[in-house]
C-alpha positions as CSV (number, residue, x, y, z in Angstrom):
1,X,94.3,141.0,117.0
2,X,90.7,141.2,117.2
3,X,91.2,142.8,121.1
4,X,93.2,145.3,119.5
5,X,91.2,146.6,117.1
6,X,89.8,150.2,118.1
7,X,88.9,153.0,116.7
8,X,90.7,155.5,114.6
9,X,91.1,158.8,116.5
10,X,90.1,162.4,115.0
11,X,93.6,163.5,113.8
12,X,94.0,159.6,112.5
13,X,90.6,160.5,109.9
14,X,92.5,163.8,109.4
15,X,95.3,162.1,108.1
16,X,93.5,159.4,106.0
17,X,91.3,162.7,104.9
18,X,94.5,164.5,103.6
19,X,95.9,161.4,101.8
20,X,92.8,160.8,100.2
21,X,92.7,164.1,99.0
22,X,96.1,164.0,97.8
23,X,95.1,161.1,95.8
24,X,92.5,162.7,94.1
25,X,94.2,166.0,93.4
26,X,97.4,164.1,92.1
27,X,95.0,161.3,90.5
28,X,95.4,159.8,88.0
29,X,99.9,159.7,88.8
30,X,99.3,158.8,92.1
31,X,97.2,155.5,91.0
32,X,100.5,154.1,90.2
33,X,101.7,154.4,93.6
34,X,98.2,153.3,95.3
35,X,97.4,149.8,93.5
36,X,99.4,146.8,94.3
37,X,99.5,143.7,92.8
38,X,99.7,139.9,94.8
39,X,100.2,137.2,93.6
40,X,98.2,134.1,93.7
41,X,100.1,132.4,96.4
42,X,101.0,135.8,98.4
43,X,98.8,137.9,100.6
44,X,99.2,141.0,102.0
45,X,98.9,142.6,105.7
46,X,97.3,146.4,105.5
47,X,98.3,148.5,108.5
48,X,96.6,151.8,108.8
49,X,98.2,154.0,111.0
50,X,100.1,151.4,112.4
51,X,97.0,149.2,113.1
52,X,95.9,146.1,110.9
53,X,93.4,146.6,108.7
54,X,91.2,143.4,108.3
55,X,91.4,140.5,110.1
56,X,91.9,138.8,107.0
57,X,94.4,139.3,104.8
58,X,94.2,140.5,101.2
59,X,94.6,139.0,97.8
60,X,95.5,137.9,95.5
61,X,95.1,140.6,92.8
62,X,94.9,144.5,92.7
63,X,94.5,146.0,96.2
64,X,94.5,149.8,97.6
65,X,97.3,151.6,99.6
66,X,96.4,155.0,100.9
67,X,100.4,157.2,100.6
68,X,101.5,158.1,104.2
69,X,99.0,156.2,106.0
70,X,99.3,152.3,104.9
71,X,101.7,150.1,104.9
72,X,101.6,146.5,103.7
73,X,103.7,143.5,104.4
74,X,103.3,140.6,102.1
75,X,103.4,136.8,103.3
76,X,104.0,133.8,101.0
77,X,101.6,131.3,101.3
78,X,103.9,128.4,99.6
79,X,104.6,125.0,101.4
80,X,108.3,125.5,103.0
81,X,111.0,122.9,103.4
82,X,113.0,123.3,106.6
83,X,116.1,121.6,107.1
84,X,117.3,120.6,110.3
85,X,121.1,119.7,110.6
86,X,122.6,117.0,112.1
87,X,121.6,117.2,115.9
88,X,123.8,115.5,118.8
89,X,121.4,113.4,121.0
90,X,121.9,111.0,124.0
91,X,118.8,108.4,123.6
92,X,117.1,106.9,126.7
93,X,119.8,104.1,126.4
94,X,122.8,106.7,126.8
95,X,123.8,106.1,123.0
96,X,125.1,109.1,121.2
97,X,123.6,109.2,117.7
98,X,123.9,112.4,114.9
99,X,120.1,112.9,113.8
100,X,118.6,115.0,111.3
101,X,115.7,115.8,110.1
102,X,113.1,117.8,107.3
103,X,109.5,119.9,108.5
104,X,107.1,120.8,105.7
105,X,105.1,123.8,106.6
106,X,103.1,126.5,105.2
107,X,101.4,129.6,106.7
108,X,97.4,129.3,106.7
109,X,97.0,133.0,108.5
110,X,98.9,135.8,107.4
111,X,97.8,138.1,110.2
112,X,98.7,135.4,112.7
113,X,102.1,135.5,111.2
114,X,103.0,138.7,110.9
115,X,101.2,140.2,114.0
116,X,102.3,137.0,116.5
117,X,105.7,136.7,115.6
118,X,108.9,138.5,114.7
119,X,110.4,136.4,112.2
120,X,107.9,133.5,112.0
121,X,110.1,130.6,109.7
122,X,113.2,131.5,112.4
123,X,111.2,130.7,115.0
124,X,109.4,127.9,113.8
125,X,112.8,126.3,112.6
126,X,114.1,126.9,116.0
127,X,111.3,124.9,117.4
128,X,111.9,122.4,115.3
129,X,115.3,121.7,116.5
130,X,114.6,121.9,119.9
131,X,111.0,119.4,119.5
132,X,113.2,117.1,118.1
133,X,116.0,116.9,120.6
134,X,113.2,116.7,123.0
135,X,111.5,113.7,121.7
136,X,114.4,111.9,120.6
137,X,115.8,112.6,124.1
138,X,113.0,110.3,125.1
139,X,113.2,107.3,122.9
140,X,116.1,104.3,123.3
141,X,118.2,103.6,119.7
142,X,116.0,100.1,119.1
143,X,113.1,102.2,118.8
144,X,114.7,105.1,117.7
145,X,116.0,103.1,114.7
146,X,112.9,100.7,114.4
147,X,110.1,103.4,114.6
148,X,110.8,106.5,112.7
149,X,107.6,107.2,111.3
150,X,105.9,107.2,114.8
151,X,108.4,109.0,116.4
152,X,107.7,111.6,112.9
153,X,104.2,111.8,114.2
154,X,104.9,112.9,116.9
155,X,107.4,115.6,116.5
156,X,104.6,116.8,113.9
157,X,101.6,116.9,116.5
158,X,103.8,118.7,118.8
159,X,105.0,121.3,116.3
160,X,101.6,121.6,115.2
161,X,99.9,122.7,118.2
162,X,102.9,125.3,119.3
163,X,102.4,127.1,115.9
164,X,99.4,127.1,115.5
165,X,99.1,130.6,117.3
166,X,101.5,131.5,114.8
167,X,99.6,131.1,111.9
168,X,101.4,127.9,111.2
169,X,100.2,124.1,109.7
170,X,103.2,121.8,109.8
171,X,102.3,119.3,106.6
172,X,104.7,116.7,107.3
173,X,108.1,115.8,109.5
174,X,110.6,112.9,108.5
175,X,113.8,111.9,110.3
176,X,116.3,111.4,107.4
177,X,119.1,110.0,108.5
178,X,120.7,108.2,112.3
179,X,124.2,108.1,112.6
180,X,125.6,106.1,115.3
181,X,129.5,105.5,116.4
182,X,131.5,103.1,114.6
183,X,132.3,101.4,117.7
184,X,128.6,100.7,118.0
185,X,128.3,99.7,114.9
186,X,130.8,97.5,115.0
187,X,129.3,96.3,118.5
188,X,125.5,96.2,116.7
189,X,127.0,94.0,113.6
190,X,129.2,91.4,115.9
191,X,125.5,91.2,117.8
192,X,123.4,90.6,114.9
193,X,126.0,88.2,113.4
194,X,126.0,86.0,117.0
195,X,122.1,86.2,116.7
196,X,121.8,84.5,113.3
197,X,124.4,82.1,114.1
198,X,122.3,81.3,117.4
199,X,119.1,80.6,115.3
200,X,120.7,78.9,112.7
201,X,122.2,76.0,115.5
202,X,118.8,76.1,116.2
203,X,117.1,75.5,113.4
204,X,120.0,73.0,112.4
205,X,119.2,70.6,116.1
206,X,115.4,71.0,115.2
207,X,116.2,69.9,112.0
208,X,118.0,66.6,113.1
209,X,115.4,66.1,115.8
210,X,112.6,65.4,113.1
211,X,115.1,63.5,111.2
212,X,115.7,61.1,113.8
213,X,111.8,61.1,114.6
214,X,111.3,60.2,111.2
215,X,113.9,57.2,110.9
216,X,112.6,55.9,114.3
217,X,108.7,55.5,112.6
218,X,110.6,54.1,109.3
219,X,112.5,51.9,111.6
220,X,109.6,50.8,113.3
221,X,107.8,50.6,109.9
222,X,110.6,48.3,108.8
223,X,110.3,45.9,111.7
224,X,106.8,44.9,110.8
225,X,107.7,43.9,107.1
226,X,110.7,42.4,106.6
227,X,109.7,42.4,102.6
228,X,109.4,45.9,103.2
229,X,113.6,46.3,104.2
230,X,114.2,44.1,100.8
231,X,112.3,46.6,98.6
232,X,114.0,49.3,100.3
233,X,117.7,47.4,99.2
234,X,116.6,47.8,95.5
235,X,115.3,51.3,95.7
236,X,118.6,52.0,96.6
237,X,120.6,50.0,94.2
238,X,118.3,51.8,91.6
239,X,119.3,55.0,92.9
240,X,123.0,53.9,92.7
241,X,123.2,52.4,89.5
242,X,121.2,55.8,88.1
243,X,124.1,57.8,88.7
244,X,126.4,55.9,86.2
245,X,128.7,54.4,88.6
246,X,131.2,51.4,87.8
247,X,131.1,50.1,91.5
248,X,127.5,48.5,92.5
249,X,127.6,47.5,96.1
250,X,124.9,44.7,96.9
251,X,123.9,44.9,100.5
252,X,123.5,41.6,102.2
253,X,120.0,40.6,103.6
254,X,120.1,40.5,107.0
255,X,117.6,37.8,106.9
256,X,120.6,35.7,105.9
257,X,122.9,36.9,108.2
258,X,120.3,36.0,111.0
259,X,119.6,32.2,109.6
260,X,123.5,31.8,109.6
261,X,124.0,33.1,113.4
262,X,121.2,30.4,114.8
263,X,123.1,27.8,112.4
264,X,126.2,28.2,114.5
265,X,124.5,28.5,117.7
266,X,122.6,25.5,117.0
267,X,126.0,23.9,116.4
């Protein structure tokens, strides 16, 4: 814009002489026609003879159109939520998934906007469409599905920097929602399931493997005191007869069991 800007010509200060003498001969009806009101979150593009004004924008509050020489275009300013519908997508890993998506953006120039760019929230949604497709494109469904909120980043860097000419400050960009075929699914769940049922065996074996660490140093433990395997005996009749049973079984000391085999072999 600012290599555009040149001066007006003599018939163009002949204009803007006539229509500010019509303004003052027709003053003060034509002050109604010359003083526009923005809003707070609106500005507004001046052209003059077809050529912008200001490099800035102007507003918010009363500003000054000359009749039959200015025009004005006004721009909201306002954050705004684009919707992306559900795009089809083949991921790195040749998986067809449904994604869709939201952009937040809002327009920080209002001369970039208007002067850059035809219909500026068209083409940035357009953009947005095709940045995601692009990226997606890229990524395989583990990580598609596992890191949304990098893959967000992304998006949002890249849109950022292709709009910025535009006048454009992408705020924010979530994936909401991946949709993969029931067959996969189907495929994913049976996969999980055989997954947890591996770790769990797992966990079970490592489970008996202490167990039977831990009997071998009782064992062992055991052997040392043979007092020790009496006491044991009652702990376990106490634990028996705690749970109000009629049947008490008395285990035999092996002790005697031993003295009665050397009896007979001494025999």
């Amino acid at each position: 814009i600012a290599d555009r800007q040149e001066g007006i010509s003599v018939c163009g200060w002949i204009l803007i002489s006539l229509s500010f003498f019509l303004v003052l001969i027709t003053f003060p009806i034509s002050i109604w026609g010359c003083i526009k009101v923005i809003r707070e979150y609106e500005r507004a593009v001046v052209f003059r003879l077809g050529r912008i004004l200001s490099k800035k924008a102007k507003g918010p509050g009363l500003i000054l159109i000359l009749p039959c020489t200015d025009t004005f275009i006004k721009v909201d300013l306002r954050t705004v939520t684009c919707n992306i519908p559900p795009q089809e997508i083949l991921t790195k890993d040749a998986v067809t998934t449904r994604v869709d998506g939201v952009v937040y953006y809002k327009i920080h120039s209002a001369v970039s906007a208007v002067a850059n760019v035809t219909d500026v929230h068209s083409a940035t949604f357009l953009l947005a469409q095709t940045t995601l497709r692009n990226v997606l494109g890229t990524q395989s469904l583990a990580q598609l599905l596992a890191g949304r909120e990098e893959i967000a980043h992304s998006i949002q860097a890249i849109l950022d920097s292709a709009t910025e000419q535009w006048g454009i400050k992408v705020a924010r960009v979530e994936i909401k929602d991946v949709r993969i075929p029931v067959a996969m699914q189907r495929a994913m769940a049976a996969e999980a399931e055989a997954a947890r049922e591996a770790r769990a065996k797992i966990v079970a074996a490592e489970g008996e493997m202490n167990a039977s660490k831990a009997l071998k140093q009782a064992s062992m433990v055991l052997a040392e005191s043979p007092a020790g395997l009496q006491l044991r005996y009652l702990q376990t009749l106490t634990n028996v007869a705690a749970e109000n049973n009629s049947t008490i079984v008395f285990p035999l000391p092996i002790d005697i069991l031993e003295s009665f085999a050397q009896k007979n072999r001494g025999g």
